[in-house]
C-alpha positions as CSV (number, residue, x, y, z in Angstrom):
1,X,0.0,0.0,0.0
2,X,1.4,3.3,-1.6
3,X,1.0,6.2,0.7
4,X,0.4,10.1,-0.3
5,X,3.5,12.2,0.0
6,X,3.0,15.7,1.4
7,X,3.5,18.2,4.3
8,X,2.3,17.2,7.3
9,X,2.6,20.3,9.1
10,X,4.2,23.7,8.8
11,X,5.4,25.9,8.5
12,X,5.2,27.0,12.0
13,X,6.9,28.8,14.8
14,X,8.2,27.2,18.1
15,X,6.9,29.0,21.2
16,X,8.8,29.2,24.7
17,X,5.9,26.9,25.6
18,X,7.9,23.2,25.7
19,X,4.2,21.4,26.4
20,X,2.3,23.5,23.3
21,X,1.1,20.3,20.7
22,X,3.0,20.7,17.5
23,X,1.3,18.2,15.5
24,X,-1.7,15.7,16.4
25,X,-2.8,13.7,13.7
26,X,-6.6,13.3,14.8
27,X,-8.4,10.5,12.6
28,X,-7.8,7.0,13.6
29,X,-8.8,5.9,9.9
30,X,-5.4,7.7,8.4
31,X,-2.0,8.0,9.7
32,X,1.0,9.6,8.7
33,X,5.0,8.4,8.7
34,X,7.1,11.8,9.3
35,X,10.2,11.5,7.0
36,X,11.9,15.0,7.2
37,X,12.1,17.6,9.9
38,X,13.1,20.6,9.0
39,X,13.7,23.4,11.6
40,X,15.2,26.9,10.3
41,X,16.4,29.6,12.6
42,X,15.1,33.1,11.7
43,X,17.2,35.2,14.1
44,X,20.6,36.6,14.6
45,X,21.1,34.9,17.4
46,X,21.3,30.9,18.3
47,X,18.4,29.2,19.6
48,X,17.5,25.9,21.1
49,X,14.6,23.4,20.4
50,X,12.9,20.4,22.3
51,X,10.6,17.9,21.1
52,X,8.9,14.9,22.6
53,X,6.6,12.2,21.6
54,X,3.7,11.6,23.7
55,X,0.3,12.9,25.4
56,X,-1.6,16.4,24.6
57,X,0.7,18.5,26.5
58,X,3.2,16.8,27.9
59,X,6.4,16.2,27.9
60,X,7.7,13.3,30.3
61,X,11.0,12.0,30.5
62,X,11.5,9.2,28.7
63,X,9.8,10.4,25.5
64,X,12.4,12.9,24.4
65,X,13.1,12.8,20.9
66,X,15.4,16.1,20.7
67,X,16.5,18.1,24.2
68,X,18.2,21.8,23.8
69,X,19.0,21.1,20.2
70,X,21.2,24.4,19.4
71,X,20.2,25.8,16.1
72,X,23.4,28.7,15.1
73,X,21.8,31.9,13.8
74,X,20.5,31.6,10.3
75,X,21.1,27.9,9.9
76,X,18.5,25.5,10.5
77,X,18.7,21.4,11.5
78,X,17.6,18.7,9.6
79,X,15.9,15.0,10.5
80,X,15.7,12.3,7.7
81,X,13.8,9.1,9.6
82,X,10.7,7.2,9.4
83,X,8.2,8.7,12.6
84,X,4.9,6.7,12.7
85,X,2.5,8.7,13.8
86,X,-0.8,7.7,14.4
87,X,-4.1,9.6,15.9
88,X,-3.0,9.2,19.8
89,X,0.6,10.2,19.3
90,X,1.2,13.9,20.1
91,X,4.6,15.6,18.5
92,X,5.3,18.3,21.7
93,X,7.7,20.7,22.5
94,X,9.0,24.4,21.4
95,X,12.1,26.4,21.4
96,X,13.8,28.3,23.8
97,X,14.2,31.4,22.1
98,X,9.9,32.6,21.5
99,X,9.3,32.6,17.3
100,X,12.7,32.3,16.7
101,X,13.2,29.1,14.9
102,X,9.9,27.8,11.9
103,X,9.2,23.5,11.9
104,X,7.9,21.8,9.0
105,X,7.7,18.1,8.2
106,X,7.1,16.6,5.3
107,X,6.0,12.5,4.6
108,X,3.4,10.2,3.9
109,X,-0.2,9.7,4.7
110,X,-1.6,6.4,4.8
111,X,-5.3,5.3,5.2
112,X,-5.9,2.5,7.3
């Protein structure tokens, strides 16, 4: 079964707030397998990002994926993988720097 490439989310900018949900994907008939993150920093300055896969919300240990990633100013960071995620599976997190650094991912979508 073929799935349909495309952006999953984004573009859109990190907040200070490390519980705000970046990405929820909400039907449990589809679900999508994130192959690229790409986070870009917008600033003149560094800044740091955090992201964890869990709960609405939340961010527990244990379900880090990235922790105080540092992102030099105008560069960016980029993921290549194969992240299930599926309609209770929340992508959390944010930056430390407030709008400073822009996510998007881009994958497939598969219906189940």
């Amino acid at each position: 079964m073929a799935g349909t490439i495309k952006r999953i989310f984004g573009p859109l900018l990190l907040t200070t707030t490390l519980t705000t949900n970046v990405y929820n994907q909400g039907s449990a008939l589809i679900y999508d397998v994130i192959k690229h993150l790409h986070i870009a920093n917008r600033t003149g300055s560094a800044a740091t990002f955090s992201l964890w896969l869990g709960a609405t919300g939340a961010n527990a240990n244990g379900t880090e994926l990235f922790t105080g990633v540092s992102i030099a100013a105008n560069d960016y960071f980029d993921w290549y993988g194969n992240l299930k995620m599926v309609s209770t599976d929340f992508l959390v997190g944010g930056s430390g720097t407030s709008t400073a650094l822009v996510i998007v991912a881009t994958g497939e979508q598969f219906v189940v």
